[in-house]
N, C-alpha and C positions, 0 to 999 in steps of 0.2 A: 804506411805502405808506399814503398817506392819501385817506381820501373811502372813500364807498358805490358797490358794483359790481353792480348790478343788470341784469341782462337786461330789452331791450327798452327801459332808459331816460337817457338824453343822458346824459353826464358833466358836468359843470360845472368851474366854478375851484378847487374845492377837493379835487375828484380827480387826486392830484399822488401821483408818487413822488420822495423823496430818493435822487440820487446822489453819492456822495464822488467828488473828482478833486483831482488834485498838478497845479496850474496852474504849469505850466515858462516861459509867457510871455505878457505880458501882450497883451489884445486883443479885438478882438471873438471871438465862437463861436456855435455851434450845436450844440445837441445833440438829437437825436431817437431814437426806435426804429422799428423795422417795427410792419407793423398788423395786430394780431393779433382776431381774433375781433370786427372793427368800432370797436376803439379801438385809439391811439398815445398819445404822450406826445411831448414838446417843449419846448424854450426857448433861446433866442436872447437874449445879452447884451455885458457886456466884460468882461472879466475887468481891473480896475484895479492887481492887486499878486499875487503868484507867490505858490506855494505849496496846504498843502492846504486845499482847500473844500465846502463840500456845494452841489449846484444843485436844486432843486425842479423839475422836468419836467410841464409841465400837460398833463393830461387832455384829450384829445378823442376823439369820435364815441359811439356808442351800441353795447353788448354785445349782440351775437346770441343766443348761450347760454349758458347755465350753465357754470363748469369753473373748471379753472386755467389762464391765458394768458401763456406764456412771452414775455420780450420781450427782445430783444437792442440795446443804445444804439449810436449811429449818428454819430459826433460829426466835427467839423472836424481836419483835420491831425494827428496824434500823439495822437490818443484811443485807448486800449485801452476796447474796449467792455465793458461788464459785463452781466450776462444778470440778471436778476428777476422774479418771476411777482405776479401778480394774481391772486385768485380772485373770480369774478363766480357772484351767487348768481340 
């Protein structure tokens, strides 16, 4: 997880989490999560060569409140999702 998680204020570009994935074929994708407490996460790209990678997920929308905010990834065809939390202070 990277970037500051504050309540009440916008996310920017730099509030990103890293997700690992075993890229089985090459192509475009999407990966997203559900929207938890006023923010998600996203990115959309190609995947040019197979195998394992990490994808950087940007940050949107603004935190309501305080806590920890479970998020489960949402991705294109043959994604196993994986779950990660954020804590917004």
């Amino acid at each position: 997880v990277f970037g500051s998680y504050v309540s009440g204020i916008a996310l920017n570009s730099g509030d990103s989490v890293r997700v690992n994935v075993n890229v089985t074929a090459t192509g475009t994708y999407t990966i997203s999560t559900n929207n938890v407490n006023g923010i998600s996460f996203s990115k959309t790209g190609i995947f040019t060569s197979t195998g394992p990678m990490s994808v950087d997920l940007i940050g949107s929308g603004t935190p309501v409140t305080p806590g920890v905010n479970t998020f489960t990834t949402i991705g294109t065809a043959g994604l196993q999702g994986c779950i990660f939390t954020v804590t917004t202070n």
